[in-house]
C-alpha positions in Angstrom: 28.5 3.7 -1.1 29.7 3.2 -4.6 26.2 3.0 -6.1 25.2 5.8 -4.5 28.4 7.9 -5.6 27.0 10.2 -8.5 24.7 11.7 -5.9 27.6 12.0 -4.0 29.8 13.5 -6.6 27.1 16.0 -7.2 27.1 17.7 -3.7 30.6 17.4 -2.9 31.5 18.9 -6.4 29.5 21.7 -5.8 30.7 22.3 -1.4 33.7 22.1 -2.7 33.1 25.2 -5.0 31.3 27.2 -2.5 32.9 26.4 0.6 32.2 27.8 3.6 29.1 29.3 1.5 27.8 25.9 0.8 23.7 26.1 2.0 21.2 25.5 -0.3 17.8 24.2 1.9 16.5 20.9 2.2 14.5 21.0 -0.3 16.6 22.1 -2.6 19.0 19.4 -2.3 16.4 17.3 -2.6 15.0 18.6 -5.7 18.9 18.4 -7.3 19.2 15.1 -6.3 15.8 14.3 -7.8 16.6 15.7 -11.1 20.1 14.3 -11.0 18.9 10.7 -10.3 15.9 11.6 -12.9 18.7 11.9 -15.3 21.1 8.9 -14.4 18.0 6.3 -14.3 15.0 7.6 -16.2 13.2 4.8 -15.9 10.9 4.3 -12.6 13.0 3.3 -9.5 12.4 0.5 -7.1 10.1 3.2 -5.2 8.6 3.7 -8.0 5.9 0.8 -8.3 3.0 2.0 -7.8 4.0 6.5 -8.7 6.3 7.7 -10.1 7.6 11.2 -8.8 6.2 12.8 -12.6 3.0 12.0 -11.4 3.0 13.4 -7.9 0.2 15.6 -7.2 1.0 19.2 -7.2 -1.5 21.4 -6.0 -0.3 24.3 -8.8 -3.3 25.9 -9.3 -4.2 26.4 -5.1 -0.9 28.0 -4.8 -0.7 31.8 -3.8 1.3 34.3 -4.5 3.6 33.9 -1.2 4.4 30.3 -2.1 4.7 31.0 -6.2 7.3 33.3 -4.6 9.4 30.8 -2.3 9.3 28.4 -5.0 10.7 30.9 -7.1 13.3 31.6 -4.8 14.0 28.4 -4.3 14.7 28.0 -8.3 17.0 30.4 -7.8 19.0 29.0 -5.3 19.3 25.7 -7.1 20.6 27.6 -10.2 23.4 29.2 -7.9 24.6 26.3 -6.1 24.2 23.5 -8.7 24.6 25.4 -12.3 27.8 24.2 -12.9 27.0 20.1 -11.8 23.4 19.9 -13.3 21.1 20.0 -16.1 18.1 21.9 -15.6 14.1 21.6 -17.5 12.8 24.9 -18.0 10.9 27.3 -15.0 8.0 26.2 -15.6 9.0 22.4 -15.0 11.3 23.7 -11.9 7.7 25.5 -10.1 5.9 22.1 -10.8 8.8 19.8 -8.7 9.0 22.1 -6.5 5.4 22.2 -5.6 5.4 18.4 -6.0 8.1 18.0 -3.8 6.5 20.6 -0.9 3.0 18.6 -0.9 4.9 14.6 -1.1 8.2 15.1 0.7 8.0 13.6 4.2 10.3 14.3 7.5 12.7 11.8 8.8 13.0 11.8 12.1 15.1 9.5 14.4 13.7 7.1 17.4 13.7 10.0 19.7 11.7 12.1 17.1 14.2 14.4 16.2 14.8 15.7 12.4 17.1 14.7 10.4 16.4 15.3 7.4 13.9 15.7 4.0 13.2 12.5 1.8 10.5 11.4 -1.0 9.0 7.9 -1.6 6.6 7.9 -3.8 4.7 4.5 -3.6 4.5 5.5 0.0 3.1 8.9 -0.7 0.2 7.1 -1.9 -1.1 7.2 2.2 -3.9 9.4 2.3 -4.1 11.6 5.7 -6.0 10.9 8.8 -6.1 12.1 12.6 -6.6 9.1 13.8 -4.2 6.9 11.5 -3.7 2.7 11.6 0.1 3.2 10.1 3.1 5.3 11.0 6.1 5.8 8.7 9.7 4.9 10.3 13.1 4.7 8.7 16.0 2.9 8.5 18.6 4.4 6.4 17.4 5.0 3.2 14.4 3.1 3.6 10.9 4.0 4.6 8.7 1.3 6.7 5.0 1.0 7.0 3.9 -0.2 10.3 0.7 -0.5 11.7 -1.0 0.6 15.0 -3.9 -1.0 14.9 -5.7 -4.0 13.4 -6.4 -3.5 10.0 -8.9 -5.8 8.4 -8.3 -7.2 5.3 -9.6 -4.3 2.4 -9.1 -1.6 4.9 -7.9 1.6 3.4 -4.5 2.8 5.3 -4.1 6.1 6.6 -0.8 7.6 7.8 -1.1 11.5 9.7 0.4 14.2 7.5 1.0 16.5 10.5 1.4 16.5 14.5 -1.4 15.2 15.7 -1.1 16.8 19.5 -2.7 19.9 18.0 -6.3 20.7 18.6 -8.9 20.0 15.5 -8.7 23.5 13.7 -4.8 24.1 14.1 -4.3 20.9 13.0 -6.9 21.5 9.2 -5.5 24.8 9.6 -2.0 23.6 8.9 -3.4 20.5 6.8 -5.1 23.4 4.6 -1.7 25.5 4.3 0.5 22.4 3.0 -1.8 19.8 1.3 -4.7 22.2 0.6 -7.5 20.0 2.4 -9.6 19.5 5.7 -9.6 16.2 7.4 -12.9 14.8 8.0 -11.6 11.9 10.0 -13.8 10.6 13.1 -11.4 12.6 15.5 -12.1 16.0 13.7 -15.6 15.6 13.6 -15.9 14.9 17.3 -13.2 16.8 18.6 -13.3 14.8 21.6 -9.6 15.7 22.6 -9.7 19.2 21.6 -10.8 19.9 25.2 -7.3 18.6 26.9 -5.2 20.3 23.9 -7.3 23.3 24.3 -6.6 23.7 28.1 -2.9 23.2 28.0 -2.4 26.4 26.0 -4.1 28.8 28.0 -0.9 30.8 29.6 -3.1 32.5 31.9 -5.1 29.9 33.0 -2.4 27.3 34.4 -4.2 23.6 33.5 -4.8 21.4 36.5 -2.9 18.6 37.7 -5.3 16.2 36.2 -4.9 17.9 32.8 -1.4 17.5 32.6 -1.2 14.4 34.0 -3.7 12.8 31.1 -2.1 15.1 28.0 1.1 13.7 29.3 0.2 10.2 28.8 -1.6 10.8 25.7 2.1 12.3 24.4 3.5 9.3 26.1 1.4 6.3 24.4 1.8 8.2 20.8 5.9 8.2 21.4 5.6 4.7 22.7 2.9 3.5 19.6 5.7 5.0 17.3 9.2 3.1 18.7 7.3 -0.3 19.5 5.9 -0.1 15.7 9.8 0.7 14.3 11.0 -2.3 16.7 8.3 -4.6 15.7 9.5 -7.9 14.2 
């Protein structure tokens, strides 16, 4: 608690001020705790190893105008709400984090899969994406974990999934294209081989059939119980 005070100090300085007023979005308490903790340790942190956050890809030039345009608002919220507790680099260095923080950030979620909250670890960032990944990323408290799934032989690249992976092939590029500006060429997008299951459960008008249900709701079932017997894994 007391080493993690400044951060501290900088949010409840600034609720304090605003009150009942007081909401900036995750990701803009994120970025003003980034720039705060840029400032107190400039040096590269202990999650720092093997990236620093300076050197996180941002994806400036594939940006459209819509996201140029939350960023920007975004900027302006973190001028309204921290101004008075923080130092800030110029626009153009605010659109870059910002970006770099929309393409690296990661959701935590709790053991039931529920959010609770937006985080950044670099050297863990370093995962590239696949549909059919050999690691998950679990928490505990401040800490990300890297657990396997399956057997990874020794050189193996590791691959963690970006997204949810319960969505057919093109919803889930189509949302891999929106955020990190790529399409996954894994062996699950190439065959679509589950696409058929995923495709049939969202057809209102068309109820699925027993079966259908019955084998989407194990496949929800093994993913849930790959992720908690990974996070419990001694």
């Amino acid at each position: 608690q007391k080493e993690d005070w400044p951060m501290h100090k900088l949010e409840c300085s600034a609720m304090c001020a605003f009150g009942q007023n007081w909401n900036p979005s995750e990701t803009v308490r994120l970025t003003a705790r980034i720039l705060a903790k840029q400032k107190t340790h400039p040096e590269r942190t202990q999650s720092e190893k093997l990236l620093a956050v300076r050197e996180f890809e941002s994806h400036l030039d594939k940006l459209d105008n819509e996201k140029r345009e939350l960023i920007q608002n975004d900027i302006a919220a973190l001028h309204h709400f921290y101004s008075k507790h923080l130092e800030y680099p110029d626009n153009a260095a605010l659109v870059v984090l910002f970006a770099q923080v929309n393409c690296n950030g990661f959701t935590i979620e709790d053991e039931e899969l529920s959010h609770l909250g937006s985080a950044i670890f670099p050297d863990v960032a370093l995962m590239n994406h696949s549909c059919c990944p050999n690691v998950i990323v679990t928490y505990k408290g401040t800490l990300a974990e890297v657990r396997a799934v399956k057997e990874i032989e020794p050189g193996e690249e590791v691959f963690t999934s970006y997204i949810d992976l319960l969505y057919p092939t093109e919803d889930r590029n189509d949302r891999l294209r929106d955020s990190y500006f790529f399409n996954c060429d894994c062996r699950e997008c190439v065959t679509k081989e589950k696409d058929k299951e995923k495709l049939e459960i969202r057809k209102l008008d068309d109820p699925p059939s027993a079966e259908t249900v019955r084998d989407l709701i194990k496949y929800a079932r093994n993913v849930i119980e790959e992720f908690r017997r990974a996070k419990h894994y001694k």
